[in-house]
C-alpha positions in Angstrom: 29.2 -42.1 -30.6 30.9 -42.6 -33.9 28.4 -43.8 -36.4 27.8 -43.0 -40.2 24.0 -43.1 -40.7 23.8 -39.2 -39.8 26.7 -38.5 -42.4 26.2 -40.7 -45.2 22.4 -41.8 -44.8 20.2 -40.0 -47.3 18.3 -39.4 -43.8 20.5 -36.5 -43.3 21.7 -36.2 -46.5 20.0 -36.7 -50.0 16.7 -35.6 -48.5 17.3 -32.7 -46.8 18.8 -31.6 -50.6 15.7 -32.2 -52.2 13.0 -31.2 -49.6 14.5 -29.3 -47.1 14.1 -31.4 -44.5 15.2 -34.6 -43.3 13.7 -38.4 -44.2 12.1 -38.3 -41.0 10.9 -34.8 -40.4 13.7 -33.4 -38.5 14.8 -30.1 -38.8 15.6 -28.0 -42.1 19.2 -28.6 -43.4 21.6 -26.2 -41.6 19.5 -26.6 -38.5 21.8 -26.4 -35.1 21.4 -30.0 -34.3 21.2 -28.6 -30.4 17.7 -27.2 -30.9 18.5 -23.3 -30.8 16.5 -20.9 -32.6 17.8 -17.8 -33.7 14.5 -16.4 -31.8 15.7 -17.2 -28.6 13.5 -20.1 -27.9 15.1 -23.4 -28.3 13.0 -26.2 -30.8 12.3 -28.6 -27.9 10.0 -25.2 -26.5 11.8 -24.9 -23.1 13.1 -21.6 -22.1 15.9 -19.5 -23.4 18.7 -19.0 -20.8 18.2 -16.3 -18.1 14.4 -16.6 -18.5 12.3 -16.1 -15.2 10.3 -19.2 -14.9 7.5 -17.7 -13.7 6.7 -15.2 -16.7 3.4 -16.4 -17.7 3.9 -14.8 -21.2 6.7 -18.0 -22.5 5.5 -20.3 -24.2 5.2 -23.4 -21.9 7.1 -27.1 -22.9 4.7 -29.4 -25.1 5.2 -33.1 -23.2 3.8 -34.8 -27.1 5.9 -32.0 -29.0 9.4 -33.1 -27.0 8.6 -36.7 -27.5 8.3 -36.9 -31.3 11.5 -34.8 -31.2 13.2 -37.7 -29.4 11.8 -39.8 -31.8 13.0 -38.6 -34.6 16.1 -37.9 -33.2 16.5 -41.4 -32.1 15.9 -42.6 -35.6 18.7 -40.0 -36.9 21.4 -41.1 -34.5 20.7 -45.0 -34.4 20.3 -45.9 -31.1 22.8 -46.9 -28.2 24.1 -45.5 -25.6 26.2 -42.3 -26.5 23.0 -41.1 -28.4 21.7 -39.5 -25.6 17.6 -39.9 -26.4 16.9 -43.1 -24.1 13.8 -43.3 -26.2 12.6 -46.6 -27.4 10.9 -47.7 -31.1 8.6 -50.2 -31.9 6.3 -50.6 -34.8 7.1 -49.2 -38.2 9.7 -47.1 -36.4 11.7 -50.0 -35.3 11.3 -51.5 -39.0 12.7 -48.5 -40.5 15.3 -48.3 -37.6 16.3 -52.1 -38.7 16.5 -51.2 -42.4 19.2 -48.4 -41.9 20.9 -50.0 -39.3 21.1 -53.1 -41.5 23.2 -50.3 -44.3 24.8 -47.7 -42.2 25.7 -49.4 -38.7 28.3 -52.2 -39.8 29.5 -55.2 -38.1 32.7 -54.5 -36.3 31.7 -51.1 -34.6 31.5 -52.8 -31.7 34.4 -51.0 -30.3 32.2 -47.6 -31.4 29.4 -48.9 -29.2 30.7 -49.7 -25.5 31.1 -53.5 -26.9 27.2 -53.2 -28.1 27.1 -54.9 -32.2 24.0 -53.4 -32.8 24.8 -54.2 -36.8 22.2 -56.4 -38.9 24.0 -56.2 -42.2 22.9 -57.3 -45.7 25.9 -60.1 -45.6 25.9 -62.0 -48.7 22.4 -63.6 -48.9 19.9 -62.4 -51.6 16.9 -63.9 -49.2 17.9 -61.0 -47.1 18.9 -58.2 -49.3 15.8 -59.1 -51.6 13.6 -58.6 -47.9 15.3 -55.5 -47.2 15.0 -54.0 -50.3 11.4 -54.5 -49.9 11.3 -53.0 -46.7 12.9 -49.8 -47.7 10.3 -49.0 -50.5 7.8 -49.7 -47.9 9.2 -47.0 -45.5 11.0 -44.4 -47.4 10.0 -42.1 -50.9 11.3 -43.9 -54.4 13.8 -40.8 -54.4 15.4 -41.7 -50.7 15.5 -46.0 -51.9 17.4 -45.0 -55.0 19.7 -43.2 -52.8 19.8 -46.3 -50.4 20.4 -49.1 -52.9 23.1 -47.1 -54.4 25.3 -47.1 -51.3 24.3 -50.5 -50.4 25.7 -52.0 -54.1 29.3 -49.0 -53.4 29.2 -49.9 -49.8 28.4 -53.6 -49.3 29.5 -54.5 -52.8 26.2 -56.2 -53.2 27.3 -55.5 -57.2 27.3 -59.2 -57.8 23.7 -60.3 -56.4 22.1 -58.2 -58.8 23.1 -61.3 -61.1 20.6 -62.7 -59.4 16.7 -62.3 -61.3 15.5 -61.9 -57.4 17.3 -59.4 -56.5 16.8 -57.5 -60.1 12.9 -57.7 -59.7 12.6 -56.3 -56.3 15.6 -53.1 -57.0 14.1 -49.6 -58.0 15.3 -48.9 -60.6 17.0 -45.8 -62.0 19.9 -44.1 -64.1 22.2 -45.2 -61.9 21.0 -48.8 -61.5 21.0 -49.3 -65.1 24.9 -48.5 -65.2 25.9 -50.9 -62.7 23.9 -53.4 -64.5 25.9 -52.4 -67.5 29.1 -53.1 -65.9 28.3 -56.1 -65.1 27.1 -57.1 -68.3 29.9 -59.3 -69.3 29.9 -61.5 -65.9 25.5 -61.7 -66.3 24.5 -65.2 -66.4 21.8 -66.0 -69.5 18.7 -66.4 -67.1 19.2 -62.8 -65.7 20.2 -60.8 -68.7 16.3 -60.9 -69.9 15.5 -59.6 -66.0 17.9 -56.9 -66.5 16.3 -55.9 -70.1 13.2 -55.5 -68.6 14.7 -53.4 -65.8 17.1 -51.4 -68.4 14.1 -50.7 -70.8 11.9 -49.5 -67.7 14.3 -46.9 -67.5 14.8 -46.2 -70.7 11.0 -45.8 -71.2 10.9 -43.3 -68.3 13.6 -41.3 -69.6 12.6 -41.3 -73.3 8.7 -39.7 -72.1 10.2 -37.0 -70.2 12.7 -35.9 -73.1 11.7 -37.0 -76.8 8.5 -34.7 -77.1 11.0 -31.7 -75.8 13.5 -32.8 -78.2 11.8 -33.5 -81.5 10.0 -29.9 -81.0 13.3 -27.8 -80.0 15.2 -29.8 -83.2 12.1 -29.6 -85.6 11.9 -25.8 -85.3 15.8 -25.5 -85.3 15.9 -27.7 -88.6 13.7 -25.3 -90.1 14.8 -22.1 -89.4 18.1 -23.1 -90.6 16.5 -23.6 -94.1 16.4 -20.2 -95.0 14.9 -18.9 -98.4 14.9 -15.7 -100.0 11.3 -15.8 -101.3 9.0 -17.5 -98.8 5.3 -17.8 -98.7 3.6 -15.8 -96.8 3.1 -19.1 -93.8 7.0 -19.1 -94.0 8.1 -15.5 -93.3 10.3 -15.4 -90.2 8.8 -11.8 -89.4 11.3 -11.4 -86.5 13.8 -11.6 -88.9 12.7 -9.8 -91.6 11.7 -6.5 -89.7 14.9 -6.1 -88.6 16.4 -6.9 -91.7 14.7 -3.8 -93.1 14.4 -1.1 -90.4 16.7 1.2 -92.5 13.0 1.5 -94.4 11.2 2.6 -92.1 8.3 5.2 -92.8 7.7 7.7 -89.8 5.1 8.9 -91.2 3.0 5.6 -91.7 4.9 4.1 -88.6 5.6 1.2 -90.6 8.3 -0.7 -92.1 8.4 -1.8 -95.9 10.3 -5.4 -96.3 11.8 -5.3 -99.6 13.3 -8.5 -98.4 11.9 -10.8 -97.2 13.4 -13.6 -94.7 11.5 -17.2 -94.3 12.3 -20.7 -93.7 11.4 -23.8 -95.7 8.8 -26.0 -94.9 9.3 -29.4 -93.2 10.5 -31.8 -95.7 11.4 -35.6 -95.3 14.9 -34.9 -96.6 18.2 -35.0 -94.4 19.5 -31.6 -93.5 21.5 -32.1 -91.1 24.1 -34.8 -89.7 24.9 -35.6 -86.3 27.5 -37.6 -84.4 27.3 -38.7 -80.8 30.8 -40.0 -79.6 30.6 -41.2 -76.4 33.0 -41.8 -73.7 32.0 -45.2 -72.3 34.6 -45.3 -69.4 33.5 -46.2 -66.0 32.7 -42.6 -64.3 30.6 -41.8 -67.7 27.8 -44.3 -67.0 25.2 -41.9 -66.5 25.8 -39.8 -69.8 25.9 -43.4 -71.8 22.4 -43.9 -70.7 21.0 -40.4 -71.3 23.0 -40.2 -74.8 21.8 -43.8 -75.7 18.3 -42.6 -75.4 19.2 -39.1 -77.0 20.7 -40.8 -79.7 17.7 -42.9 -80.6 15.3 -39.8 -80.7 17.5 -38.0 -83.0 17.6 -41.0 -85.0 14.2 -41.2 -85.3 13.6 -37.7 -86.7 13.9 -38.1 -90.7 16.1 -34.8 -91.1 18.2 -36.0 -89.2 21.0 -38.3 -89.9 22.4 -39.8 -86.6 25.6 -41.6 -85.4 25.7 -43.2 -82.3 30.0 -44.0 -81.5 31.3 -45.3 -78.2 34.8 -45.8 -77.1 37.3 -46.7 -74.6 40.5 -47.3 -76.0 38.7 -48.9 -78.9 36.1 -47.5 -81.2 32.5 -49.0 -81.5 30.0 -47.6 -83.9 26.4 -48.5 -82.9 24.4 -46.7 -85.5 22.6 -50.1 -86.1 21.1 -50.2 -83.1 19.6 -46.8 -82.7 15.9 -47.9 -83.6 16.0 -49.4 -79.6 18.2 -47.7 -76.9 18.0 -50.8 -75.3 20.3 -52.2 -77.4 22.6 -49.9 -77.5 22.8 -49.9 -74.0 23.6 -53.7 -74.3 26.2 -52.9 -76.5 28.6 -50.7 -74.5 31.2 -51.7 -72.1 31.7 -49.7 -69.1 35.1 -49.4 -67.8 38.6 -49.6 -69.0 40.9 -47.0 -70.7 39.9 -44.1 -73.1 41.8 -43.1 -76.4 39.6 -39.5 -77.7 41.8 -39.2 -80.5 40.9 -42.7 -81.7 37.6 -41.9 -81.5 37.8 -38.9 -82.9 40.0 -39.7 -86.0 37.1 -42.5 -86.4 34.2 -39.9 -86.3 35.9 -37.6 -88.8 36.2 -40.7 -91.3 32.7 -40.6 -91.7 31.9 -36.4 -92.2 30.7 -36.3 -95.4 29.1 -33.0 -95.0 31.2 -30.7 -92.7 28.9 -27.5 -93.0 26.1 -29.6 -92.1 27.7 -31.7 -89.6 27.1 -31.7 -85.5 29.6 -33.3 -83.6 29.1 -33.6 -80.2 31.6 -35.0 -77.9 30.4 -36.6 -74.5 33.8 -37.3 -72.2 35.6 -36.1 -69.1 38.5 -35.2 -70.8 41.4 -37.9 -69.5 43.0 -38.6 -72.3 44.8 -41.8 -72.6 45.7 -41.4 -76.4 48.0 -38.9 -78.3 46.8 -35.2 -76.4 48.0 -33.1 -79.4 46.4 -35.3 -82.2 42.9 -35.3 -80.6 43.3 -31.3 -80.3 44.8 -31.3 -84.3 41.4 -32.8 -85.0 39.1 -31.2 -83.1 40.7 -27.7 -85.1 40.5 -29.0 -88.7 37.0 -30.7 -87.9 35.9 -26.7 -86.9 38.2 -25.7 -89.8 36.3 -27.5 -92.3 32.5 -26.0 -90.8 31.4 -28.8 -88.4 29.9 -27.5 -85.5 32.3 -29.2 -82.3 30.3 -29.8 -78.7 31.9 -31.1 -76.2 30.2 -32.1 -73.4 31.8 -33.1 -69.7 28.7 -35.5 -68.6 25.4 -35.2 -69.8 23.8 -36.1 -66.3 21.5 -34.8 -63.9 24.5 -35.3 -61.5 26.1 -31.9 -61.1 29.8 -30.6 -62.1 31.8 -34.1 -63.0 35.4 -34.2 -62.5 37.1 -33.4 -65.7 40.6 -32.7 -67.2 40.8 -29.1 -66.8 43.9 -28.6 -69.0 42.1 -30.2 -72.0 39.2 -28.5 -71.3 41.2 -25.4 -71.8 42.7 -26.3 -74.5 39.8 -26.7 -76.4 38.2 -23.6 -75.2 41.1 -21.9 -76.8 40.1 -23.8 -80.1 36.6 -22.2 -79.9 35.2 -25.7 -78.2 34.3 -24.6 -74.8 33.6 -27.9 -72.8 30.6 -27.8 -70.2 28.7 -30.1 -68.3 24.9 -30.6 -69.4 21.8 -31.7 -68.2 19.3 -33.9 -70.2 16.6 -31.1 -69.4 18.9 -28.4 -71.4 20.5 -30.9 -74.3 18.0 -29.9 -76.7 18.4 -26.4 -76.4 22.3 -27.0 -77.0 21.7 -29.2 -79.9 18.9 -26.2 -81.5 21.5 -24.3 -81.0 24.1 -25.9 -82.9 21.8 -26.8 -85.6 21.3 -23.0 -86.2 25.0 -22.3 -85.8 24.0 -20.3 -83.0 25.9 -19.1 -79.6 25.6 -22.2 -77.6 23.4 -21.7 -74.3 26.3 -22.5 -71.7 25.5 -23.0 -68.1 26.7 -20.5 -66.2 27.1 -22.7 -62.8 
């Protein structure tokens, strides 16, 4: 049987990544799909080859056990005749059958089936996509439908129906979701861009509660410790710092240590002591790093010691400090898609340093240049010349290692600018970091 559910459905997939095991409770990922355990027992519990039937001491085969086996099996393979189960659904099985055979079996894989068009298929009607959507968060984990309305908008280029308000209130919604809505902003008719607002800022909400307390907490203690004074009160000492400052006085005797200097940090204050500028790469594989830096940006904007700018660019160069105070909005303001010019940006972003020693720049892009290769790197080395702290940051995703131009990213390694992928989860520790002017805390993987 040729058929793509077992090889692209999250079935066999996206779940197994996250849970070990399969959508529908088939075996472990890496499990020999023939039922043979390394014991010697096969997983359907008949007997391992050579066995004497008549040894009492085997286990003996489970009628029930072998039947939900088939089951599941027959869910995993879809049905027809090379599948080899024979085994029928009906109920809630035969619903979720019918959901991803409506995705993963296409029309015209008749000529897969022995003439048999098993295929469903979303078509073009939002009636029916808006009923299966509602059927697949009825049968499968929020993780799993994520994973299935993603390929259904890549694979069925069902992109244009969610211009429909219908089809936007019965999605779930997610990271992803939000930047095919953004692409599509342009082309979205006036009575859905309110129903995709709602949708963005759902998302934006989510993601803002998991990361801002983190954030402000991480930056907060970073902002302070790189306030340093000479003579602090005794609440300020940074003790840590101190003893080691003055181990060379050390009294055996007394096993103690006498600070003649003594190392603290300022206390909070509502003035700006620090500047930071997000330049974002808003081309069309970056969607997921515009979100997450569009709600980054508006947390660091809303810390007072902090003075943030929010820049995106393609090959032109938007600056959307004004809309920091709602992530939403910012969101609305980028453009997925097109070219990218760095060294525009770039030249744009070093316009407005006023304070280079105090100054974080962080870089969000893959790295494929479309502009002048040896201006962007010219800048990048008299931005660090003149004391800004330079990150550059290949995605800033929860999506793993991003393709990326890997002579660029050499070449600003070699500038003292090593480029890395991040997740949200560790961007605050990155940013602490380059706050204090510290070693950044670079992913090993």
């Amino acid at each position: 049987m040729t058929t793509d559910r077992s090889t692209a459905a999250p079935i066999a997939t996206g779940t197994a990544a996250v849970t070990g095991t399969d959508l529908i409770g088939t075996e472990p990922a890496g499990a020999d799909p023939t039922g043979a355990d390394p014991t010697g027992t096969d997983l359907l519990g008949t007997d391992p080859p050579g066995a004497d039937p008549a040894d009492t001491d085997l286990p003996r085969p489970d009628p029930a056990a072998d039947d939900e086996r088939l089951r599941r099996w027959r869910l995993v393979l879809g049905g027809g005749e090379a599948d080899g189960t024979g085994r029928a659904l009906a109920g809630a099985d035969a619903a979720m059958d019918g959901a991803l055979t409506a995705l993963y079996d296409r029309a015209g894989r008749s000529g897969d089936r022995g003439g048999r068009d098993r295929s469903a298929g979303l078509g073009a009607s939002a009636p029916s996509v808006a009923r299966w959507l509602g059927d697949i968060r009825t049968y499968f984990p929020s993780s799993v439908v994520q994973v299935m309305q993603r390929d259904a908008i890549e694979r069925l280029g069902l992109a244009t129906l969610l211009l429909e308000p219908e089809m936007l209130e019965a999605v779930e919604a997610d990271v992803h979701l939000v930047g095919t809505l953004l692409s599509l902003n342009k082309a979205m008719p006036e009575t859905t861009r309110e129903t995709a607002r709602v949708v963005v800022r759902k998302v934006v909400e989510d993601l803002e509660k998991r990361l801002a307390t983190r954030t402000r907490a991480a930056l907060t203690g970073a902002l302070d410790r790189s306030a340093r004074i000479s003579r602090p009160r005794h609440r300020d000492i940074d003790w840590d710092r101190t003893i080691r400052a003055n181990l060379g006085n050390y009294l055996p005797e007394h096993r103690t240590v006498v600070p003649e200097r003594l190392i603290g940090h300022g206390r909070a204050s509502r003035a700006v002591k620090k500047e930071v500028v997000l330049c974002i790469d808003q081309s069309g594989s970056m969607a997921a790093s515009v979100v997450h830096a569009s709600v980054f940006g508006a947390v660091l904007a809303s810390m007072r010691s902090l003075a943030t700018r929010l820049v995106v660019f393609d090959t032109a160069v938007v600056d959307l400090t004004d809309r920091l105070d709602d992530p939403v909005d910012v969101l609305f303001g980028t453009q997925l898609g097109g070219g990218t010019d760095i060294n525009r940006a770039l030249a744009y972003c070093q316009s407005r340093i006023t304070r280079p020693a105090d100054t974080v720049v962080v870089l969000v892009s893959d790295l494929y240049e479309g502009g002048i290769r040896d201006e962007m790197l010219k800048r990048v080395a008299a931005m660090k010349a003149s004391g800004v702290q330079f990150v550059a940051l290949l995605a800033l995703s929860d999506e793993g290692a991003p393709a990326y131009d890997r002579d660029h990213a050499a070449a600003l390694a070699a500038l003292g600018a090593p480029a890395f992928a991040c997740t949200p989860d560790l961007f605050p520790e990155i940013m602490a970091a380059a706050l204090e002017k510290r070693p950044l805390p670079i992913p090993t993987t």
